[in-house]
TITORTOR-82253 format. One line per 10 residues: number of its first residue (from 1); for each residue x, y, z of N, C-alpha, C. Coordinates in nm, 2 decimals. Example, Ala and Ser with C-alpha at 12.3 -4.5 7.8 and 13.67 -1.06 7.14 Angstrom:
REM residues 2
1) 1.32/-0.57/0.78/1.23/-0.45/0.78/1.32/-0.33/0.78  1.28/-0.22/0.71/1.37/-0.11/0.71/1.29/0.00/0.79
//
This chain:
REM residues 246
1) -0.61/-3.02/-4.71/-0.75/-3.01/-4.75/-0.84/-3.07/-4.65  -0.95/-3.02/-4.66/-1.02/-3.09/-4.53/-1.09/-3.17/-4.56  -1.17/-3.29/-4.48/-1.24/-3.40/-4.51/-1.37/-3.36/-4.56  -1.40/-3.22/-4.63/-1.55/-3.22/-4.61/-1.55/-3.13/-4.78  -1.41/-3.12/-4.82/-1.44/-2.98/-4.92/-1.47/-3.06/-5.10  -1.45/-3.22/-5.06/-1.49/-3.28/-5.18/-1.60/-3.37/-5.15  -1.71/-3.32/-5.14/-1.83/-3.46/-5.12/-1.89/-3.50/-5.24  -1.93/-3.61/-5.21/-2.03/-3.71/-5.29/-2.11/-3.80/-5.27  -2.24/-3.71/-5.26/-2.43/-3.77/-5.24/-2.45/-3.91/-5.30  -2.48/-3.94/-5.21/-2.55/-3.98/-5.12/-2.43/-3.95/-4.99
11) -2.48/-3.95/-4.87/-2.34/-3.96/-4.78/-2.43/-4.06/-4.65  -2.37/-4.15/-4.58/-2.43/-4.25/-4.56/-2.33/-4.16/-4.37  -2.42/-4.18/-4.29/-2.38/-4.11/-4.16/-2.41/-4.20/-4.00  -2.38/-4.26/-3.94/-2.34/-4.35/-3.86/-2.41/-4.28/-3.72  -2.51/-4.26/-3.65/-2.50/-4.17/-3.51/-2.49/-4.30/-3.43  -2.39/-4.26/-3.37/-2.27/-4.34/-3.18/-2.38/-4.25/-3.13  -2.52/-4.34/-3.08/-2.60/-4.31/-2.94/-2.54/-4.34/-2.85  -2.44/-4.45/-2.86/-2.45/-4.51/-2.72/-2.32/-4.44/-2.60  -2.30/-4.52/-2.50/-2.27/-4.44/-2.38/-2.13/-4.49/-2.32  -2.04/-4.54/-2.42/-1.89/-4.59/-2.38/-1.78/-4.57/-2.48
21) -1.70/-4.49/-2.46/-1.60/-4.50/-2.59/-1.56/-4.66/-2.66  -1.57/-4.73/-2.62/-1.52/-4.87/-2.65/-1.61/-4.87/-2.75  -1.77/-4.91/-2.71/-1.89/-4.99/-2.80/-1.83/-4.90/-2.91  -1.83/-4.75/-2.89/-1.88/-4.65/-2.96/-1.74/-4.69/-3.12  -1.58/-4.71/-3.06/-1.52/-4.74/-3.16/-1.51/-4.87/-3.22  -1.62/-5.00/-3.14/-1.59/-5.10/-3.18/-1.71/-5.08/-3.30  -1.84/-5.03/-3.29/-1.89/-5.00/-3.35/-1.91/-4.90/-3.51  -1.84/-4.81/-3.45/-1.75/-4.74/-3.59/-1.69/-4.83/-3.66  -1.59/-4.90/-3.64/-1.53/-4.99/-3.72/-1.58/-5.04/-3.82  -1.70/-5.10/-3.78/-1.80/-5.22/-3.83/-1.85/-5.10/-3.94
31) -1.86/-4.98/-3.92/-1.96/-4.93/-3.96/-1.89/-4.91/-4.12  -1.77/-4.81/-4.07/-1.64/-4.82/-4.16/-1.62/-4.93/-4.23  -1.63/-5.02/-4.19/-1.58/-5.10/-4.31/-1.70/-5.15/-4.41  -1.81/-5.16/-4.32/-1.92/-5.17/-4.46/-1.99/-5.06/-4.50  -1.92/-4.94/-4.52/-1.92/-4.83/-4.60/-1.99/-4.74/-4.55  -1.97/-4.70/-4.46/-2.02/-4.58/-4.39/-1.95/-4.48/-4.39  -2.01/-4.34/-4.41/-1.89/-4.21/-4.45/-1.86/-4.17/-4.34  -1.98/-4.11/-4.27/-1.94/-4.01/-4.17/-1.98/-4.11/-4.03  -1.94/-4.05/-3.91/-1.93/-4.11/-3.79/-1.94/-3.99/-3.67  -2.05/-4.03/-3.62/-2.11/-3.90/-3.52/-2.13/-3.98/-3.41
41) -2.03/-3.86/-3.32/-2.01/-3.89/-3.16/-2.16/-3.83/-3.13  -2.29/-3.93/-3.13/-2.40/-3.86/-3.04/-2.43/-3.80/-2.91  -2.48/-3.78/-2.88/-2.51/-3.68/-2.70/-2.52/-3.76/-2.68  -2.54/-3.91/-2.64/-2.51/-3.98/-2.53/-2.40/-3.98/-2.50  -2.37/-4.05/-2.65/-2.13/-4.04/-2.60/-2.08/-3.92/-2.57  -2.16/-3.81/-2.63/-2.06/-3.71/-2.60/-2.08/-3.69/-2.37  -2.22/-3.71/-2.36/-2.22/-3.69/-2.22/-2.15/-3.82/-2.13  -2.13/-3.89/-2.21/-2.08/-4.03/-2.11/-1.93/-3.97/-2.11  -1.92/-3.93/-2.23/-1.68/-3.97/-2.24/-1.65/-3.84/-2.28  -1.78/-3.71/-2.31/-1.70/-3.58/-2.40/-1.64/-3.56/-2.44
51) -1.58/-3.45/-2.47/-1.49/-3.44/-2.61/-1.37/-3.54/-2.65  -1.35/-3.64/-2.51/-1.23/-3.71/-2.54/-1.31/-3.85/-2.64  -1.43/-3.85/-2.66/-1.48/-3.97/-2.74/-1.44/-3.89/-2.89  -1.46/-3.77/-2.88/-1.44/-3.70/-3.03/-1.27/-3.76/-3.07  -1.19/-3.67/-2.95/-1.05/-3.70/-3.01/-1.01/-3.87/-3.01  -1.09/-3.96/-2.95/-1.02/-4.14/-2.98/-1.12/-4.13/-3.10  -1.21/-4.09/-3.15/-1.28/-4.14/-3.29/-1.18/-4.07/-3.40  -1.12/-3.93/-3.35/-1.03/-3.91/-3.47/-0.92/-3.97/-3.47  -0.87/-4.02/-3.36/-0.76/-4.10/-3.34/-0.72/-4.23/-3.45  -0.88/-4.30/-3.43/-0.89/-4.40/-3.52/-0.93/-4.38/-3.62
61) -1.00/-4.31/-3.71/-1.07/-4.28/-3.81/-1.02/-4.13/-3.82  -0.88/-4.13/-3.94/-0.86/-4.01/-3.94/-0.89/-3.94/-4.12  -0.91/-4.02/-4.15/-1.02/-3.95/-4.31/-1.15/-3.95/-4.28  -1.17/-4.03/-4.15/-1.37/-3.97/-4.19/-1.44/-3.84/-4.10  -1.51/-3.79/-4.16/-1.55/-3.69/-4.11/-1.63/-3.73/-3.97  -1.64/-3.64/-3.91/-1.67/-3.69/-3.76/-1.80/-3.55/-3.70  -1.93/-3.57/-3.68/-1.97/-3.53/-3.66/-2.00/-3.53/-3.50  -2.04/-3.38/-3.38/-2.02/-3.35/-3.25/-2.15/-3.30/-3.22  -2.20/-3.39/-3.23/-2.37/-3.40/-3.22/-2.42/-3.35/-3.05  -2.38/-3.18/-3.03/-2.33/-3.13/-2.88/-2.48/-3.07/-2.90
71) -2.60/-3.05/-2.96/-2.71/-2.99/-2.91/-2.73/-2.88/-2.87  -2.59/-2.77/-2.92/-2.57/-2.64/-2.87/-2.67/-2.56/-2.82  -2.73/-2.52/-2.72/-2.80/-2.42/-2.68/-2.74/-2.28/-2.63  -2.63/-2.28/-2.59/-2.53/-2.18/-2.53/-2.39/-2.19/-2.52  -2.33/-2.07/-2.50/-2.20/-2.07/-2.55/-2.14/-2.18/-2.63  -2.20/-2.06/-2.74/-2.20/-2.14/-2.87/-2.02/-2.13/-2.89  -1.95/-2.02/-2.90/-1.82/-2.06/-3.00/-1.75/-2.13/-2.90  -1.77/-2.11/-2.78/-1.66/-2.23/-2.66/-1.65/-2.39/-2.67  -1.86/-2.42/-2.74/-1.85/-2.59/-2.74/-1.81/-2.61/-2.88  -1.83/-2.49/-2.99/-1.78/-2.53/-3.15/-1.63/-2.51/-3.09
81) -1.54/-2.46/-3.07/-1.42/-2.46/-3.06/-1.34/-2.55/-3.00  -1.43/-2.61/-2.86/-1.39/-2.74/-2.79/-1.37/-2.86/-2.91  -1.46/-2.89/-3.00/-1.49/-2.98/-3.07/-1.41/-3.02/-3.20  -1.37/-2.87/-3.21/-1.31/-2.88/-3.37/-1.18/-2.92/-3.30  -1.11/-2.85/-3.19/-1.01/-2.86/-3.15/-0.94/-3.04/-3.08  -1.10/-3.12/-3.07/-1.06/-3.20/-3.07/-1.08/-3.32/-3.17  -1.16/-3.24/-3.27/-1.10/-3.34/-3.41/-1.23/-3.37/-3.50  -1.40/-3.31/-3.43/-1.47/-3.27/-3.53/-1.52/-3.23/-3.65  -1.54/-3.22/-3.71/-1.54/-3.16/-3.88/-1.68/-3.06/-3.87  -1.78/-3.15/-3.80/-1.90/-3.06/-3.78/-1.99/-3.04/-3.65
91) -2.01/-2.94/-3.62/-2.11/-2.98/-3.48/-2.27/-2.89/-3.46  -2.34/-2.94/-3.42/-2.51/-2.95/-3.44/-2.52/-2.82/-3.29  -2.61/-2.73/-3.37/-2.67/-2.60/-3.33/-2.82/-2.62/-3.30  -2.86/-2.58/-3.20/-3.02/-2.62/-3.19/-3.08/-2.50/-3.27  -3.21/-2.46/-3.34/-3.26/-2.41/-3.39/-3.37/-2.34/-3.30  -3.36/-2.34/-3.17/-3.45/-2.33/-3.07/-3.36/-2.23/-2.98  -3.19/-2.24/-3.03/-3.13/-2.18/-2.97/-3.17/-1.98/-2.99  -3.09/-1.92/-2.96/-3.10/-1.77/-2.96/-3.02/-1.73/-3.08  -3.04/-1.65/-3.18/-2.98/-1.63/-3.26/-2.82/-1.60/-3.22  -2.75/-1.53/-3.13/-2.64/-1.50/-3.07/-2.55/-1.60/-3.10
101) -2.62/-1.72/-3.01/-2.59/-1.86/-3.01/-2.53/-1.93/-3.18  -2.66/-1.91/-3.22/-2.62/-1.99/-3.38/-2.52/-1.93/-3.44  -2.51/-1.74/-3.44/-2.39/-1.71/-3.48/-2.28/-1.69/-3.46  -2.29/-1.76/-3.32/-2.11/-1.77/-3.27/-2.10/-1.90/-3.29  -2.11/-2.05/-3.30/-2.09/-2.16/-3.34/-2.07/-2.11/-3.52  -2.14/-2.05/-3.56/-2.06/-2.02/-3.68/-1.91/-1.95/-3.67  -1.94/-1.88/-3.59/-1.80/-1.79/-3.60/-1.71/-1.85/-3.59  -1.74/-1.97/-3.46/-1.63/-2.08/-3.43/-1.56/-2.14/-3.55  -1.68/-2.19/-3.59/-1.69/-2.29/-3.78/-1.60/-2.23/-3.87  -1.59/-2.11/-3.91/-1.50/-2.03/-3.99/-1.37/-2.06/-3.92
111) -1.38/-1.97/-3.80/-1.25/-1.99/-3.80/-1.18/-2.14/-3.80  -1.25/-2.19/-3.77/-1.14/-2.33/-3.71/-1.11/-2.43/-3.85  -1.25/-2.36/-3.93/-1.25/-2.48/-4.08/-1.32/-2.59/-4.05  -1.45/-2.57/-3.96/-1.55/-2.69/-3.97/-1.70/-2.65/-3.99  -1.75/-2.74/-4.04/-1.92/-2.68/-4.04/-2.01/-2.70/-3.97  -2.17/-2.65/-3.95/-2.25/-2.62/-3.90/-2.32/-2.70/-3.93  -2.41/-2.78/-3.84/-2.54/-2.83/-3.90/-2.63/-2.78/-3.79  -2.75/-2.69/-3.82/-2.87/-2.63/-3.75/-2.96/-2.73/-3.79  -3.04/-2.77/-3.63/-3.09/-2.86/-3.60/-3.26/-2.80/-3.53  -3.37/-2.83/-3.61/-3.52/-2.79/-3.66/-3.58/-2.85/-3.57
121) -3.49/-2.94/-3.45/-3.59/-3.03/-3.32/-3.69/-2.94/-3.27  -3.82/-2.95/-3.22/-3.88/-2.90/-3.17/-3.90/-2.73/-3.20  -3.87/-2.69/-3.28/-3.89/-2.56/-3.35/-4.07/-2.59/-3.39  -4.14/-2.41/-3.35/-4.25/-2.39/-3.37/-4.34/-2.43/-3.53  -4.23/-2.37/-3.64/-4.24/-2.38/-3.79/-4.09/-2.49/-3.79  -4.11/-2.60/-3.81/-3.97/-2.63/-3.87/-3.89/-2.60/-4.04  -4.01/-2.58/-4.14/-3.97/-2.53/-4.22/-3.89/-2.40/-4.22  -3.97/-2.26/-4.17/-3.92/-2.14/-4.16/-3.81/-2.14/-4.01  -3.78/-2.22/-3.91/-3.67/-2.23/-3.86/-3.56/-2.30/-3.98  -3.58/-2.35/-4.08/-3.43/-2.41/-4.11/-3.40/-2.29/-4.20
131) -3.52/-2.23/-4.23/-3.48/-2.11/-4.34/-3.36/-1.99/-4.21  -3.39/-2.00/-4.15/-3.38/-1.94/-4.06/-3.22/-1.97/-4.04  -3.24/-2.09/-4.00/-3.10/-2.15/-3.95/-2.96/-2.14/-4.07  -3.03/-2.16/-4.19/-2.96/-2.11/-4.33/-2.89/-1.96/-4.33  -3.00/-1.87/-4.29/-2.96/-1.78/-4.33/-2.87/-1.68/-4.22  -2.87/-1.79/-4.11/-2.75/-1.76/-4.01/-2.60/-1.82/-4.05  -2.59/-1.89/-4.21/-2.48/-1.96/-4.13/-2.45/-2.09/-4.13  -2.55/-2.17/-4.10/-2.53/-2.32/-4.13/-2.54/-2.36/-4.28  -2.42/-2.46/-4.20/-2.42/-2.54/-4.37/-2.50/-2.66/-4.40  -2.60/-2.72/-4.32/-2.68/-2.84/-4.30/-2.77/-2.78/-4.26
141) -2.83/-2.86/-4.26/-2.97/-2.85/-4.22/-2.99/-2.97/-4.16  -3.09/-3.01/-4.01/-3.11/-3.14/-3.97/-3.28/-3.13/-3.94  -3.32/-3.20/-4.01/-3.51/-3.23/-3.98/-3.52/-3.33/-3.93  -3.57/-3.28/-3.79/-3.56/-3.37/-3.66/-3.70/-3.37/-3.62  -3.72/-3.49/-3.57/-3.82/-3.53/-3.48/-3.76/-3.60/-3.33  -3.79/-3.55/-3.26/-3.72/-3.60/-3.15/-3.76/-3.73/-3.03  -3.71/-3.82/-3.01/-3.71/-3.86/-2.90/-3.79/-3.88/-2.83  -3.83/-3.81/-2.77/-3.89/-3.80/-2.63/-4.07/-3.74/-2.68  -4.02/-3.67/-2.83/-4.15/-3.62/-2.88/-4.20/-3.69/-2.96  -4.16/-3.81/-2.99/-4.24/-3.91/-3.08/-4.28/-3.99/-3.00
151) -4.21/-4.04/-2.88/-4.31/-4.12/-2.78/-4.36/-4.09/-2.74  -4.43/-3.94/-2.73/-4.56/-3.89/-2.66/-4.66/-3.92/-2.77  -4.59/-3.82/-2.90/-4.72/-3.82/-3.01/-4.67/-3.92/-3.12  -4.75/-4.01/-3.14/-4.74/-4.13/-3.18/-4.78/-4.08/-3.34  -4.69/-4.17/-3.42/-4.70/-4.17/-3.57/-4.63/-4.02/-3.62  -4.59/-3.93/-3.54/-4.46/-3.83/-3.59/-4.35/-3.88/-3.64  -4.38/-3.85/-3.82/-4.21/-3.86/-3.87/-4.14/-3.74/-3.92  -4.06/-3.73/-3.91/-3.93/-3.62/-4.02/-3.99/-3.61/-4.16  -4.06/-3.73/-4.21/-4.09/-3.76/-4.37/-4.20/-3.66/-4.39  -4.25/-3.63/-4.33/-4.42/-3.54/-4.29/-4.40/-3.40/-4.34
161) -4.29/-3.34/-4.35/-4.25/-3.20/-4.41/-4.15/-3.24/-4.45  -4.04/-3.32/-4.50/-3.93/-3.36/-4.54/-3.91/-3.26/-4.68  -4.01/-3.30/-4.76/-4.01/-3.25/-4.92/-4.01/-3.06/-4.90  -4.12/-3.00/-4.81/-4.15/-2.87/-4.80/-4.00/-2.84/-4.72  -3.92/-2.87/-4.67/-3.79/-2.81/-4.58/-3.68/-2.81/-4.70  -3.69/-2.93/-4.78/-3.58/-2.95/-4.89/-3.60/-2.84/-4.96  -3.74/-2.81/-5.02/-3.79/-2.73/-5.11/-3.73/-2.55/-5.02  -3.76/-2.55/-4.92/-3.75/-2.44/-4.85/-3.59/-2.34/-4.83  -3.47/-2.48/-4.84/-3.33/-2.43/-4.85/-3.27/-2.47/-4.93  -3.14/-2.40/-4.91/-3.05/-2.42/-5.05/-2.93/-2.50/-5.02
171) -2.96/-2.55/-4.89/-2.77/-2.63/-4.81/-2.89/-2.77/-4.80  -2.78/-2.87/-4.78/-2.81/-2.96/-4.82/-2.90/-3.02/-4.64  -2.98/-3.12/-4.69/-3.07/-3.16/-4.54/-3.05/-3.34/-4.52  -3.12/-3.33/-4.39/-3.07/-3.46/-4.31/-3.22/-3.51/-4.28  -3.27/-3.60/-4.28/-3.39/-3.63/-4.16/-3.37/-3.70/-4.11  -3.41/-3.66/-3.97/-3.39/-3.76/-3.82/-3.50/-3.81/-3.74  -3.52/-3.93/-3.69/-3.59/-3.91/-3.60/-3.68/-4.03/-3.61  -3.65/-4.14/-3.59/-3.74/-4.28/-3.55/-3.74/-4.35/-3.72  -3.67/-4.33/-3.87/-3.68/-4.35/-3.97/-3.72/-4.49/-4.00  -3.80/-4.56/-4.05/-3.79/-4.71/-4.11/-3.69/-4.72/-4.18
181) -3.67/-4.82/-4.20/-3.53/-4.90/-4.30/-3.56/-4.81/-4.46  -3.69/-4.86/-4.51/-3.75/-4.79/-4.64/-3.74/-4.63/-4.63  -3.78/-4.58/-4.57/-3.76/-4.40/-4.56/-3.61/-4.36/-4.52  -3.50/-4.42/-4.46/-3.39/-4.39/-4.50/-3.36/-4.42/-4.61  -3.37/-4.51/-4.66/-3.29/-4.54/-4.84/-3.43/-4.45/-4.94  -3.49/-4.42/-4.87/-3.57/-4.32/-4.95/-3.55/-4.15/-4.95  -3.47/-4.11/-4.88/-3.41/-3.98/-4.88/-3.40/-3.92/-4.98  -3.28/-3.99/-5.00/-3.24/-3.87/-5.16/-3.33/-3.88/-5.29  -3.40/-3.94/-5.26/-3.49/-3.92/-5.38/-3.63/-3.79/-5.29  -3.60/-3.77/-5.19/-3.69/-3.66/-5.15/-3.58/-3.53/-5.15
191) -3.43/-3.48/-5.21/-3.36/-3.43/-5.18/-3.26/-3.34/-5.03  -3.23/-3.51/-5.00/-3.22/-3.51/-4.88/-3.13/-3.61/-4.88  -3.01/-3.54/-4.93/-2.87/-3.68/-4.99/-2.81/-3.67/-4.82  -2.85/-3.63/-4.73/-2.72/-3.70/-4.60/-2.81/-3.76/-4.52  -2.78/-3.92/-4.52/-2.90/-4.01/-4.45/-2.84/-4.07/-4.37  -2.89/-4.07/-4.22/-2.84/-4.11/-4.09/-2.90/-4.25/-4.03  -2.86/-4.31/-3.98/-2.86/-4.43/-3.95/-2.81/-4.43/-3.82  -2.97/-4.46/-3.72/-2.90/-4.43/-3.59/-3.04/-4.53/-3.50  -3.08/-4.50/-3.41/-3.21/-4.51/-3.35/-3.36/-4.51/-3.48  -3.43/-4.62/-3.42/-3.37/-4.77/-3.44/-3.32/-4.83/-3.51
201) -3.25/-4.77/-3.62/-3.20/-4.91/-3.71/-3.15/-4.95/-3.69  -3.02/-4.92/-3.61/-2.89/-5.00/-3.56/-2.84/-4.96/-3.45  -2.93/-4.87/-3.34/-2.95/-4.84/-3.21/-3.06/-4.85/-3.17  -3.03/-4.95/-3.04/-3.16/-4.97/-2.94/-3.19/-4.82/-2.86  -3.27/-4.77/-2.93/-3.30/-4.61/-2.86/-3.32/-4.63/-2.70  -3.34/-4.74/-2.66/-3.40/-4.74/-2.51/-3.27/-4.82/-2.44  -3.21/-4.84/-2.46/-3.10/-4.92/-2.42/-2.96/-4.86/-2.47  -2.95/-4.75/-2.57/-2.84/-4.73/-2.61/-2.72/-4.81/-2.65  -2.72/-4.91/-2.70/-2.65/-5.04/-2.76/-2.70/-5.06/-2.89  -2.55/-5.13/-2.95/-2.61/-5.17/-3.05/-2.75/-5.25/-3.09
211) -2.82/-5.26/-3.19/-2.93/-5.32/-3.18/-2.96/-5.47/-3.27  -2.84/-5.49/-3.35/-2.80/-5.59/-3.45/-2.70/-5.67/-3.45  -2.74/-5.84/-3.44/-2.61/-5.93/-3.40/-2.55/-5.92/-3.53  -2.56/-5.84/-3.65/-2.51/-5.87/-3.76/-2.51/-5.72/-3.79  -2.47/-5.66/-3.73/-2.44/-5.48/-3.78/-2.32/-5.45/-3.91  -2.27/-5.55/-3.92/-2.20/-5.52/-4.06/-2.31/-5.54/-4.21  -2.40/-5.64/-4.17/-2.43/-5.68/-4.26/-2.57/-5.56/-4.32  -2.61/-5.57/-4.19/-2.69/-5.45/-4.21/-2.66/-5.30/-4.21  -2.55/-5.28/-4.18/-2.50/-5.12/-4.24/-2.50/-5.17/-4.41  -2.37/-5.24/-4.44/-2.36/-5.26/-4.57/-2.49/-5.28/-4.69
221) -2.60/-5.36/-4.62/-2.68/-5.36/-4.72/-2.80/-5.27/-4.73  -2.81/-5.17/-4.61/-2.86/-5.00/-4.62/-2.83/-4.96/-4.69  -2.67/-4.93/-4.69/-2.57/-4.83/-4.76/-2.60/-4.86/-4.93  -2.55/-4.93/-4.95/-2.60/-5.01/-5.11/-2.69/-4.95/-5.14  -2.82/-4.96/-5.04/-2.96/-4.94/-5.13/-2.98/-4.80/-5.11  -2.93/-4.70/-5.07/-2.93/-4.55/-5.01/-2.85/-4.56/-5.15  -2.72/-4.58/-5.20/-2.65/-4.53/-5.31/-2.73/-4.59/-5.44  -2.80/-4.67/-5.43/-2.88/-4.67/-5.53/-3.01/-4.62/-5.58  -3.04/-4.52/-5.43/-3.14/-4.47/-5.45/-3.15/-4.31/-5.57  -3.21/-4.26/-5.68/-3.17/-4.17/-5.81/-3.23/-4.03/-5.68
231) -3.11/-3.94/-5.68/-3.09/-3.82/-5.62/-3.18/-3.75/-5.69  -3.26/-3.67/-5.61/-3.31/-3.55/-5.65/-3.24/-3.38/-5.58  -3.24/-3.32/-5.69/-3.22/-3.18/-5.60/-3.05/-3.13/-5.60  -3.01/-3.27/-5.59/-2.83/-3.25/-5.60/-2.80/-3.35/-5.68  -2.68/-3.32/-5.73/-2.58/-3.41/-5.80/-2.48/-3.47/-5.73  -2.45/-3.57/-5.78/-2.38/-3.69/-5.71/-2.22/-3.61/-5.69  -2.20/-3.53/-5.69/-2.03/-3.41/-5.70/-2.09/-3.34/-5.58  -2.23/-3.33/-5.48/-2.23/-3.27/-5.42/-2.29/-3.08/-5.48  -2.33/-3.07/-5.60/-2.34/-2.92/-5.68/-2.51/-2.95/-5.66  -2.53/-2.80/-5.61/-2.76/-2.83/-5.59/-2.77/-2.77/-5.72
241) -2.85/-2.86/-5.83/-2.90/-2.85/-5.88/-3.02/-2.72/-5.91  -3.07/-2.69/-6.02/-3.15/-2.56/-6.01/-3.25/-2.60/-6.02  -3.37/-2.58/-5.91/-3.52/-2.60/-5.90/-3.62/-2.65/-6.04  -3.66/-2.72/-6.02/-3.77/-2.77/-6.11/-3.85/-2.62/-6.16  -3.82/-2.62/-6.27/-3.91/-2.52/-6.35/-3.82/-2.37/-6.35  -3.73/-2.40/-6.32/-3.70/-2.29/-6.30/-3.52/-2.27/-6.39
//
């Protein structure tokens, strides 16, 4: 059975920014043990150590799902099939990509038995790109703000269309992208049960290191308040719920 065919929302999701297989599994650990579900090899690790950071995280962590946070732009089913092959469960499609693209990382996805998450970074409409990305295929959805685009334009968050993107699909969504401590444990109450924990909460975005002399304590007491936060949109078994009013 695979690690992904029984979930249950809230799902609390770990991104490994940083840039060395070591931090990256000493870090997981920590994360793992104060309750973290999923664990995502990010595009730093994957460009520092590539797919072999995928296969030592499944190495060590062989129940949790492992997300291959590869930024697909092209040849799509060679980097989805690299990935699964090394022990991924899901890996991230850009939404910017070419449709060809998004449907061969699907194709990959089938066959190999792992999912898709299409990724709304820098898309013109991010709403009608995730509709988009949906109806290629993905099983996630990721509402991203990026990086490089929030340090230009100041005060851009994910939270800004969060509600209109949830409202917009039927696969379950993620928001990414500079979050406060409060707006991650405020997700699933915008229906947006898979909440990531990455830059800055517990990565130094500019340094790519951990960012906390006490990262257990503060995964654990995120995690807590994310699972106490009352789900909208989905039920805690993971089943989407049928639209308000409808």
């Amino acid at each position: 059975m695979s690690r992904l065919d029984s979930l249950t929302f809230p799902i609390v999701q770990i991104s490994l920014d940083l840039t060395n297989i070591d931090e990256a599994l000493d870090t997981a650990a920590i994360a793992v043990e104060a309750g973290v579900d999923w664990l995502e090899a990010g595009t730093p690790l994957l460009l520092g150590e590539g797919l072999h950071a995928v296969e030592k995280l499944r190495a060590k962590f062989p129940n949790h799902p492992i997300v291959a946070d590869l930024k697909t732009m092209d040849g799509g089913y060679l980097e989805a099939e690299m990935m699964a092959k090394a022990g991924a469960d899901l890996v991230v499609v850009m939404g910017r990509a070419h449709e060809a693209t998004v449907r061969r990382v699907v194709d990959a996805a089938r066959h190999y038995g792992i999912k898709v998450m299409g990724d709304n970074m820098v898309a013109e409409d991010r709403v009608q790109n995730a509709q988009w990305l949906e109806s290629l295929g993905c099983d996630y959805i990721i509402h991203h703000i990026g990086f490089d685009e929030r340090g230009l334009v100041k005060g851009l968050s994910p939270m800004d269309e969060l509600d209109a993107v949830v409202e917009a699909v039927n696969v379950p969504v993620q928001a990414v992208g500079g979050l406060t401590i409060p707006q991650a444990i405020e997700c699933p109450a915008h229906g947006a049960p898979l909440v990531v924990l990455g830059a800055p909460l517990v990565i130094d975005a500019n340094e790519f290191k951990t960012s906390s002399n006490d990262l257990h304590t503060v995964l654990r007491e995120i995690s807590t308040e994310i699972r106490k936060t009352p789900l909208k949109r989905w039920a805690a078994d993971g089943t989407r719920l049928p639209r308000e009013g409808k």
